[in-house]
N, C-alpha and C positions, 0 to 999 in steps of 0.2 A: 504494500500500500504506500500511495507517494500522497503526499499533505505537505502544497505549498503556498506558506504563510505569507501576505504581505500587510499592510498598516491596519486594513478595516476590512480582508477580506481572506479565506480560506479557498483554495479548490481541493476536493479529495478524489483520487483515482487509483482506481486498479490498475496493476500492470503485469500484462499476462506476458509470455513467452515472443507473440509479436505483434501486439497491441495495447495503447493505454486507454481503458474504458474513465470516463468525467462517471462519478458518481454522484457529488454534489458541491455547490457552492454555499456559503456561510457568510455572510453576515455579519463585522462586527456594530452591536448595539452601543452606541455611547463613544467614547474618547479612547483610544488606548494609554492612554497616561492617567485613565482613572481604572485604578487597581479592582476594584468590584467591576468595572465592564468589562476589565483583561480577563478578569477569573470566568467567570459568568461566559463570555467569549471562548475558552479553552471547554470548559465544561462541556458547552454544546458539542465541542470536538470530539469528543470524546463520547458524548452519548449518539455520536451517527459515527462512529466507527467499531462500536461494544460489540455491538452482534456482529459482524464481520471479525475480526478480533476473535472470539467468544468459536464462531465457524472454523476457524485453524486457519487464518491468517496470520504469522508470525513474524513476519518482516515490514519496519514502517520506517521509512527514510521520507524525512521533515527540510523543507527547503524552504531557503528567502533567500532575500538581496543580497550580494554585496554588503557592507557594512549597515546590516542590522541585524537587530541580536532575537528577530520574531523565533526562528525554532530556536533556536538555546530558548528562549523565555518558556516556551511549550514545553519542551521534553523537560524544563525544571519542575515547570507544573507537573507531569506525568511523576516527577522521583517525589515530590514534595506530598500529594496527593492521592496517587493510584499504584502503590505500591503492586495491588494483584497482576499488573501488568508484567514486571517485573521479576518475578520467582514464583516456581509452583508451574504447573502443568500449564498455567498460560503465559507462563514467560516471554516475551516479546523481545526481537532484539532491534535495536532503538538506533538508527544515524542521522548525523545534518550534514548538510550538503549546502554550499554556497552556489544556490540556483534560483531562478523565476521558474515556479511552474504554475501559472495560474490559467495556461492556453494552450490547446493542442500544438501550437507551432513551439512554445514552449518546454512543453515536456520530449514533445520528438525529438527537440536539439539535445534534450538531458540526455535523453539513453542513450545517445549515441559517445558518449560521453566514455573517456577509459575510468574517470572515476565513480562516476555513475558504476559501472559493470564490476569495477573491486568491489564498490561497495553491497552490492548484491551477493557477489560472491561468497563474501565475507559474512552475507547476513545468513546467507542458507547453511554456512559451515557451522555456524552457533547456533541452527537453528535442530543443527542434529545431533550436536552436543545435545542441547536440551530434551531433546525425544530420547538421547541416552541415559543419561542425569534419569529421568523420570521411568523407564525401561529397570534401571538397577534398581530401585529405590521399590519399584513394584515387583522385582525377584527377590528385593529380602526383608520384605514385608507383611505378602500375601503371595505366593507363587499362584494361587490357584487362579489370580489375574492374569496370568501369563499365558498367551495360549503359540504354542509353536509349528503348527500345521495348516497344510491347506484343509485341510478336511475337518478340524476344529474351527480354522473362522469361520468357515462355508456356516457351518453349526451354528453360531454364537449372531452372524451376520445376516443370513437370509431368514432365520426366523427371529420372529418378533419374540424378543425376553418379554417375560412377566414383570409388572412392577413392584419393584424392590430389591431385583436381582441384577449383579451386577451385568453392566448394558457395551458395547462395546465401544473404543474410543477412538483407537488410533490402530491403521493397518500398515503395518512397516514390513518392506521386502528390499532387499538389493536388484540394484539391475542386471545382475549378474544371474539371482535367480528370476526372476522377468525375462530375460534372453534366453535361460537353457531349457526352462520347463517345459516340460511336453505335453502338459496338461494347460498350456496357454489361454485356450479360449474359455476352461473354467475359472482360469484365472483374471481374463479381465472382465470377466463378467462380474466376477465377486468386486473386482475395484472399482466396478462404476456402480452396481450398487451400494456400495458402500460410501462413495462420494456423494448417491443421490439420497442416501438415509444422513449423510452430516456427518459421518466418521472420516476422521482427518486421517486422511490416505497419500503417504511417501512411498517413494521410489528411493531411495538412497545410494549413493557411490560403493561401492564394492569394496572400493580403497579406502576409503575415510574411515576413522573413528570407530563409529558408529557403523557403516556397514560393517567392518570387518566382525565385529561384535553381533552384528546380526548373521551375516555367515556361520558365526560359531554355533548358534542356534539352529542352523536350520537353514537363514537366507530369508524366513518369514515369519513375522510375528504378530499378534490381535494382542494388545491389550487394553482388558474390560477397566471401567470406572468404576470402584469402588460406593457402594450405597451409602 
């Protein structure tokens, strides 16, 4: 998610693989040098970005001008304020970028940007960190959240849990095992439902961290939310 800030106004946009979808512009009410209309301002930010965020969004790179401090002021609100952002299974990982993105012609010049593309880079690498981080913390706490098969998510994924019972969250595979299974088309049929039920569904590098750690399992892992 890209959120570029300038004096009285916000644009928020998605940025997908080769397109950046405008989701909304904001509004600020009031003065930005009166501190209740900055807050009040930031707040809004944050309540049209929750459920996006909340969906497995975990990358948000914050821009403005040249010599103004609009995202630093932002992401200090997010550390000062919204701490859940920050640690715990919705961990976000949080960059500023000294850009205008409040225009299609503006954002297009961003991506193409080599700082722009580290800093994505660098956002998806922490973002698998933290799917690890939460991965171990859920083997040695409850294993029985853990599920390491295709034939166990299938289980847990295409039928509707009970309420109360722990529900499924996150669907993590390498693309190493995405490439070699030969059972492919049940497999991506499980990841697109599971994208169209809201479980946050990675592909992860083989090489990285975190895949090689999902290799060690298996190459594919579901795990449930805790009730």
């Amino acid at each position: 998610m890209l959120i570029g800030i300038e004096q009285n106004h916000v644009a928020i946009w998605q940025i997908y693989s080769q397109v950046a979808k405008h989701q909304e512009t904001l509004q600020l009410i009031g003065e930005r040098r009166d501190q209740k209309a900055l807050y009040n301002f930031h707040e809004t930010i944050i309540n049209t970005i929750r459920s996006t965020l909340k969906q497995g969004v975990k990358n948000l790179l914050i821009a403005s001008a040249p010599k103004t401090s609009y995202a630093q002021d932002f992401k200090t609100h997010i550390t000062a304020h919204h701490n859940w952002m920050l640690q715990g299974p919705n961990k976000s990982s949080i960059s500023v970028i000294v850009s205008l993105a409040s225009t299609p012609q503006q954002v297009a010049a961003l991506t193409k940007k080599s700082e722009f593309k580290n800093l994505i880079q660098t956002s998806a690498a922490e973002e698998t960190e933290n799917l690890l981080e939460t991965l171990e913390k859920r083997l040695n706490t409850n294993s029985d959240l853990v599920l390491f098969s295709l034939e166990e998510a299938e289980t847990k994924i295409l039928q509707t849990q009970p309420p109360g019972k722990p529900q499924p969250e996150y669907l993590l595979l390498t693309n190493a095992y995405l490439a070699t299974n030969r059972r492919k088309s049940r497999l991506n049929r499980l990841m697109q439902i599971a994208q169209n039920k809201k479980i946050q569904t990675r592909v992860i590098d083989a090489e990285s961290n975190a895949g090689a750690r999902l290799t060690q399992l298996g190459g594919i892992v579901c795990l449930l939310k805790p009730q």
